[in-house]
TORPAKE-488431 format. One record per residue: residue number from 0; chain; residue in three letters; z, y, x of N, C-alpha, C in turn. Coordinates in steps of 0.001 Angstrom, whole numbers. Example, Ala and Ser with C-alpha at 12.3 -4.5 7.8 and 13.67 -1.06 7.14 Angstrom:
2
   i ch  aa     nc3     nc2     nc1    cac3    cac2    cac1     cc3     cc2     cc1
   0  A ALA    7800   -5690   13190    7800   -4500   12300    7800   -3300   13200
   1  A SER    7080   -2250   12850    7140   -1060   13670    7870      30   12900
END
This chain:
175
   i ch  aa     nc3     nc2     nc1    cac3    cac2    cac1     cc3     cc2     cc1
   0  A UNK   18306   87872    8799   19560   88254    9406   19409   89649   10004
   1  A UNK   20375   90199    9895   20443   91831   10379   20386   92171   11805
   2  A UNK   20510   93374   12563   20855   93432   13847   22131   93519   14143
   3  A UNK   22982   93764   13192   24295   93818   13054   24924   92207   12858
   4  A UNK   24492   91613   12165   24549   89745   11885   24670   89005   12900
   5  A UNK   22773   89571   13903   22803   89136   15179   24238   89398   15868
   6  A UNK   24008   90770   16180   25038   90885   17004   26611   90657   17208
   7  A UNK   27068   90013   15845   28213   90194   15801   28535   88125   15514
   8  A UNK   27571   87829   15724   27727   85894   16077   28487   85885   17561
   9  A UNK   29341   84864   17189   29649   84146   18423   28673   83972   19308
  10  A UNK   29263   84652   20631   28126   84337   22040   26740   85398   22047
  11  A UNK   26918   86236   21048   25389   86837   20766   25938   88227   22027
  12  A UNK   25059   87979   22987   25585   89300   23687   23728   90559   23930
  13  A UNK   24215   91226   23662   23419   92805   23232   22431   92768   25221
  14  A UNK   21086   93004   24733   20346   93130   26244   20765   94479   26473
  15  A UNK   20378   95424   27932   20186   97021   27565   18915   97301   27460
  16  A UNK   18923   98797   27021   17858   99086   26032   17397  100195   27148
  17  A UNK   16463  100798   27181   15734  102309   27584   15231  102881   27124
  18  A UNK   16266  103948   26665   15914  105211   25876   14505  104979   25103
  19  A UNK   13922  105286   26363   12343  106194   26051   11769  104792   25547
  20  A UNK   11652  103537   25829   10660  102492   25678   10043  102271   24234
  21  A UNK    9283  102116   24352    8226  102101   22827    8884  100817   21806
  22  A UNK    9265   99817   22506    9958   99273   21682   11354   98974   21751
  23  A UNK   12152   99274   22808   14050   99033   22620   14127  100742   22667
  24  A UNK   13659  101816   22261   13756  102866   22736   14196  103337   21797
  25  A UNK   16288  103811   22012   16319  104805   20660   15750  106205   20451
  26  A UNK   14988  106880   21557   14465  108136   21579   13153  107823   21614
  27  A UNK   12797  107540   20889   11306  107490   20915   11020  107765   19967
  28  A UNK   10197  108409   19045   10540  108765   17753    9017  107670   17193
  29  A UNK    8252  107599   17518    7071  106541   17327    7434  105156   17759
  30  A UNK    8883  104977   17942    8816  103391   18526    9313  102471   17650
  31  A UNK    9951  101044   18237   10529  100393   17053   11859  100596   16986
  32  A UNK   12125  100874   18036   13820  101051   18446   14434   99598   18152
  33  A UNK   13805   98700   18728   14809   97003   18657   15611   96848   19371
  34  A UNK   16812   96338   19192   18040   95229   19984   17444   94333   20690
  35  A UNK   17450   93941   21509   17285   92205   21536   19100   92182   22257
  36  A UNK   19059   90541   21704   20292   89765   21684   19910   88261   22394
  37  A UNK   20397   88059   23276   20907   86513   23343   21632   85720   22892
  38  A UNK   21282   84819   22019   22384   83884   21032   21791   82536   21354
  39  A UNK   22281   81878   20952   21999   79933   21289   21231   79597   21706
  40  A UNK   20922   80288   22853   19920   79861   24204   18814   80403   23871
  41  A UNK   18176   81735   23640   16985   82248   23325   17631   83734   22946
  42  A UNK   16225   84412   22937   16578   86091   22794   16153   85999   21177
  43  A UNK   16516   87266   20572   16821   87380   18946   16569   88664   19114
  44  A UNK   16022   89150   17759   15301   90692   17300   15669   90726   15682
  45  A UNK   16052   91562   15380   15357   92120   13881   14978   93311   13763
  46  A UNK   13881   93249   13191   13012   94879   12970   12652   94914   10948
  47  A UNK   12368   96242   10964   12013   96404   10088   10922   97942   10406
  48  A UNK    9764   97486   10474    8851   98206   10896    8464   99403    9447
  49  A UNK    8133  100403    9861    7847  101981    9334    6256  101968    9246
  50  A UNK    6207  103064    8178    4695  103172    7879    4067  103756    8741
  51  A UNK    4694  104198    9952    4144  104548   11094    3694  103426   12139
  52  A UNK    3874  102404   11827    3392  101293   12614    2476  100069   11654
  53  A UNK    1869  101058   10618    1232  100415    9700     -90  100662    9893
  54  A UNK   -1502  100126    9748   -2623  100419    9450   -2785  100582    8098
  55  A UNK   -3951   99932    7690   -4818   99532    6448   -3370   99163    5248
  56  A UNK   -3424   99759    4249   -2288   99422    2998   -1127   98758    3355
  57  A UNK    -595   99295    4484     786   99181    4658     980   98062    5833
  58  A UNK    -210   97127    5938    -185   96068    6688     511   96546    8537
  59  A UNK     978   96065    8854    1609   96101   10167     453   95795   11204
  60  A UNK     183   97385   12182    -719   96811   13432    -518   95335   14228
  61  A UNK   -1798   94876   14277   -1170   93223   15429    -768   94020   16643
  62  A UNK   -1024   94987   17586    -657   95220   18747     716   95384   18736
  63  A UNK    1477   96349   17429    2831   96634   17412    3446   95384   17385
  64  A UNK    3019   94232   16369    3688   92685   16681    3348   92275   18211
  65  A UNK    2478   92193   18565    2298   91661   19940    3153   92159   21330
  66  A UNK    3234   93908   20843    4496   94452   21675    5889   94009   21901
  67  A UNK    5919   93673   20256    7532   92942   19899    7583   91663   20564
  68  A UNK    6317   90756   20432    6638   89449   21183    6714   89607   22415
  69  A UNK    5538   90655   23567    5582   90616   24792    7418   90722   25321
  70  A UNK    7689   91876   24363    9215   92168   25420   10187   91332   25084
  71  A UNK    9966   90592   23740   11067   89344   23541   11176   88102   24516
  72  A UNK    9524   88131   24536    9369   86836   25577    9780   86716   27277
  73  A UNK    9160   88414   27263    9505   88929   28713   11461   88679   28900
  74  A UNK   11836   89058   27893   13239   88809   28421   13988   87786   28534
  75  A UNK   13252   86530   27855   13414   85501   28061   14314   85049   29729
  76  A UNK   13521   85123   30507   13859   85300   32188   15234   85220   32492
  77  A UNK   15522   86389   31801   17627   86482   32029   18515   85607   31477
  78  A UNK   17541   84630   30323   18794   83544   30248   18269   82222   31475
  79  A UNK   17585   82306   32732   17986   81867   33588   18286   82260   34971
  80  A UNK   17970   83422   35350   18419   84191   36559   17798   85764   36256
  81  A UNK   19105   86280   37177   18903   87535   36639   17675   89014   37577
  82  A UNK   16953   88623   36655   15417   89003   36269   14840   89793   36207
  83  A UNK   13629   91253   35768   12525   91432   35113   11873   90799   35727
  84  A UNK   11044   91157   34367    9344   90551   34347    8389   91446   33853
  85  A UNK    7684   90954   34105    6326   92006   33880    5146   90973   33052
  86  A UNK    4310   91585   32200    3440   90495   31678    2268   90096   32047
  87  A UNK    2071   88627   32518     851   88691   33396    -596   88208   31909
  88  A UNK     -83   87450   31093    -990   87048   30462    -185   86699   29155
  89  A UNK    -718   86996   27918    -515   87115   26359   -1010   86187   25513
  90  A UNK    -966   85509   25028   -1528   85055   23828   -1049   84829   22553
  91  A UNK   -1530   85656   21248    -896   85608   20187   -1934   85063   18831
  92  A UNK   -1397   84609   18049   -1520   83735   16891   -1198   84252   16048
  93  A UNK   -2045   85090   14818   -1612   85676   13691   -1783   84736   12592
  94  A UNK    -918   84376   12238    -866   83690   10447   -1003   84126    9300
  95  A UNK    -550   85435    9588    -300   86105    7760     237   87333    8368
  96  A UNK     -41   88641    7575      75   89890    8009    1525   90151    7525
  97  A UNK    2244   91225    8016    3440   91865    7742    3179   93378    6920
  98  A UNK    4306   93279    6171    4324   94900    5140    5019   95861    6204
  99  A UNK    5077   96942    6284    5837   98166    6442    6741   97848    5707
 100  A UNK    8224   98382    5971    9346   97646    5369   10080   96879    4964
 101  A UNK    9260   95666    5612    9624   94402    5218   10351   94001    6782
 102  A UNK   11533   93488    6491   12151   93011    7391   11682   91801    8085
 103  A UNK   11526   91753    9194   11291   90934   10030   12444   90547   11273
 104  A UNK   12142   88868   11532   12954   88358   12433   11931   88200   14072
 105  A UNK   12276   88182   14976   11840   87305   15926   12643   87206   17094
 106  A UNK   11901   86077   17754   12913   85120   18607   12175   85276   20080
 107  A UNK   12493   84864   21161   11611   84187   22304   12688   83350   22727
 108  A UNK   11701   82153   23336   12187   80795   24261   11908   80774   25258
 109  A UNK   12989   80266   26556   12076   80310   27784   11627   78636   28359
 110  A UNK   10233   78835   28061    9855   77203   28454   10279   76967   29588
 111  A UNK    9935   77743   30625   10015   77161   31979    9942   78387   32999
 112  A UNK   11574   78031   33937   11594   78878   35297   10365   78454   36423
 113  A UNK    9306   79025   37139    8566   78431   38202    8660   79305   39627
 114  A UNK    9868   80232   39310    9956   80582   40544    9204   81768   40508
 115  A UNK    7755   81873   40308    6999   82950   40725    6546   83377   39357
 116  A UNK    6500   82643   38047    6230   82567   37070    7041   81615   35673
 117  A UNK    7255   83038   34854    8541   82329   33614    7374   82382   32564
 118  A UNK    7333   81394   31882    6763   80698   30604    7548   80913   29652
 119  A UNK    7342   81541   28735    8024   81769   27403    6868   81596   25837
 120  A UNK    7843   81636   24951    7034   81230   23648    7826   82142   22893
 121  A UNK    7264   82823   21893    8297   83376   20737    7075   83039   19174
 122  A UNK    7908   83851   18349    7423   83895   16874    8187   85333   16367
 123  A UNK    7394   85819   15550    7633   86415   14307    7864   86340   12838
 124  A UNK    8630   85955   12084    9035   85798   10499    9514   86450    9977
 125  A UNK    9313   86205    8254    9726   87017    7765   11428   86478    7560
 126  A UNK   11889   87075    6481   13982   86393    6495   13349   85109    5885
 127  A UNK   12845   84984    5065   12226   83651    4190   12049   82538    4898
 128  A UNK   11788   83014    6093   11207   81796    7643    9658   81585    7637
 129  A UNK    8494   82129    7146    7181   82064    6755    6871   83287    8445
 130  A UNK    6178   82267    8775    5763   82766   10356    4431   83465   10124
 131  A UNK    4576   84769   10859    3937   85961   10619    2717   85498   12181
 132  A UNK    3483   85155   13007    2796   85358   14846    3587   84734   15550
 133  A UNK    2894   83646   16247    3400   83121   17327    2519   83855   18590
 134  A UNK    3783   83547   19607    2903   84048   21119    3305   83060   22236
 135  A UNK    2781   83124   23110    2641   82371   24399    2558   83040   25560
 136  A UNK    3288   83080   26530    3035   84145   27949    3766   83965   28990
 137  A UNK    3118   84245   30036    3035   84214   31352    3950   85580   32221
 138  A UNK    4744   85392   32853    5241   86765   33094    5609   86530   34550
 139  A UNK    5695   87511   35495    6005   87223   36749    7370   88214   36818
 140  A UNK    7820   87617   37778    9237   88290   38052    9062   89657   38914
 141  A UNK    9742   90985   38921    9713   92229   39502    9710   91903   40756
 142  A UNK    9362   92239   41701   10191   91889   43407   11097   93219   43206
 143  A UNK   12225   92421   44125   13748   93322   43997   13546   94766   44444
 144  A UNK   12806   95258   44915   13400   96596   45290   12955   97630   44094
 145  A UNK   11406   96390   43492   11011   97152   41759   11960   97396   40837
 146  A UNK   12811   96255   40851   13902   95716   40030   14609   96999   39864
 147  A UNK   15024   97187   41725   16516   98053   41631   15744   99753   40650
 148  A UNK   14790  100027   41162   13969  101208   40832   14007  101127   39505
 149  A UNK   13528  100307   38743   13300  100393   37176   14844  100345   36549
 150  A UNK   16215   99652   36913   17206   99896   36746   17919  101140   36838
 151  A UNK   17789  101309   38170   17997  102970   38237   17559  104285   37524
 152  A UNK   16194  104062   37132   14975  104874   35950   16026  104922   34748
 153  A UNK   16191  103585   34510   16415  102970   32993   18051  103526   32676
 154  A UNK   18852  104120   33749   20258  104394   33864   21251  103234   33416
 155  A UNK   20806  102025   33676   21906  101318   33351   22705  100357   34089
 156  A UNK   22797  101339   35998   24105  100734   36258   24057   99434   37083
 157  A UNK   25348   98815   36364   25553   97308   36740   25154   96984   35133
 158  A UNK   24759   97261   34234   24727   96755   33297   23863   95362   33207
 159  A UNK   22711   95546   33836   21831   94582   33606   22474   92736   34473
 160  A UNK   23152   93278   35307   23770   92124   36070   25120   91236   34872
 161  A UNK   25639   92579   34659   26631   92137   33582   26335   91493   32086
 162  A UNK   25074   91961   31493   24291   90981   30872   24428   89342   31668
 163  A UNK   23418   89664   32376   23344   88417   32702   24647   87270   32947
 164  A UNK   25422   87940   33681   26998   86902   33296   27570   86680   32238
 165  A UNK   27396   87971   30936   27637   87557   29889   27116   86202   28993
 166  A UNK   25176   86327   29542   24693   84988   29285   24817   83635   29642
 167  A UNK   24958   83760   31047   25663   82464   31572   27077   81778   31204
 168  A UNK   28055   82792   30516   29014   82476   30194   29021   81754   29106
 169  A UNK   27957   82455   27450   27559   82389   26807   27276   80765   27041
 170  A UNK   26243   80516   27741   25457   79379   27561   26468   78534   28102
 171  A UNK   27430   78270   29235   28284   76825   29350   29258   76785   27962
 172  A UNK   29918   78334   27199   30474   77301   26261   29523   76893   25116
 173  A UNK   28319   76764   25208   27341   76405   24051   27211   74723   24517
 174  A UNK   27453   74733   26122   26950   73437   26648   25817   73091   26742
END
C-alpha cells in the first residue's frame, strides 16, 4: 500500500514530521523522508528505500530498518496520550534482507501504557506480507517542559496536540 493509500483510508490521520529528521525529514537529503499515519489502532509507514541506504549489492542497512522501527514504535505513545518518547531499549529480529527499491510496509503497536514506560512492537514487510524485521521496545515518555522544547524546535505549533484528538476521535468511531 502506498503513502498516499495510507493516507487517504478512512480515519488514517497524517503524524507531524521534522524537517531535518533522518527519518520523517523532508530536508534531509540522506534520509528516508517517511509519513507515519495512524489507521486502525496502530501507526503505518511506507518506504521505499534508495541506494543510498543500501550496503553490500543493494541489500538495505539493518540500522536504517531499525531507525524505521525505533520511530514507528516510538510513536506508538500518541494513540494513547498525548506524548513523546524517547528510546530506552531496542530489540530487532532480522528475517530476510530488503532490496533498495523495493517497497516496503511497516507498522508499530502499542502493547502497553505504564505510565513511565510505553511498550511497543512493530514489523517490517515487503507489499507481499513476507516479514523483513520485527522489533520490540521500551520507550519513556519526554517530561513536559522537553516536550514543549522539542515541539517548538520541530515548528509545529498546536499541531502535535491536534494529532492527537484527531486519534482519539479516530479510535471511538473504530470502537
Amino acid at each position: 500500500m502506498t503513502d498516499q493509500a495510507i493516507g487517504l483510508s478512512p480515519g488514517a490521520v497524517a503524524l507531524p514530521r521534522y524537517s531535518e529528521c533522518f527519518v520523517c525529514g523532508r530536508n534531509n537529503a540522506t534520509g528516508l523522508d517517511v509519513t507515519f499515519y495512524y489507521r486502525h489502532g496502530r501507526i503505518e509507514a511506507g518506504f521505499t528505500p534508495k541506494k543510498e541506504h543500501a550496503g553490500y549489492r543493494d541489500i538495505v542497512h539493518g540500522g536504517v530498518l531499525a531507525a524505521l522501527l525505533d520511530e514507528i514504535m516510538g510513536w506508538t505513545a500518541v494513540i494513547s496520550r498525548p506524548v513523546m518518547c524517547m528510546a530506552v531499549e531496542i530489540a530487532v529480529r532480522y528475517k530476510t534482507s530488503a532490496k533498495a527499491g523495493e517497497r516496503l510496509l511497516a507498522y508499530g503497536e502499542l502493547v502497553a501504557d505504564k505510565k513511565r514506560l510505553i511498550l511497543a512492537r512493530g514489523a517490517i514487510e515487503r507489499e507481499d506480507g513476507t516479514v523483513l524485521c520485527v522489533g520490540e521496545g521500551k520507550f519513556m515518555p519526554l517530561p513536559g517542559d522537553e516536550q514543549k522544547r522539542v515541539i517548538e524546535y520541530a515548528g509545529w505549533g498546536t499541531r502535535f496536540d491536534e494529532v492527537f484528538q484527531r486519534i482519539q476521535e479516530s479510535r471511538r468511531r473504530e470502537g
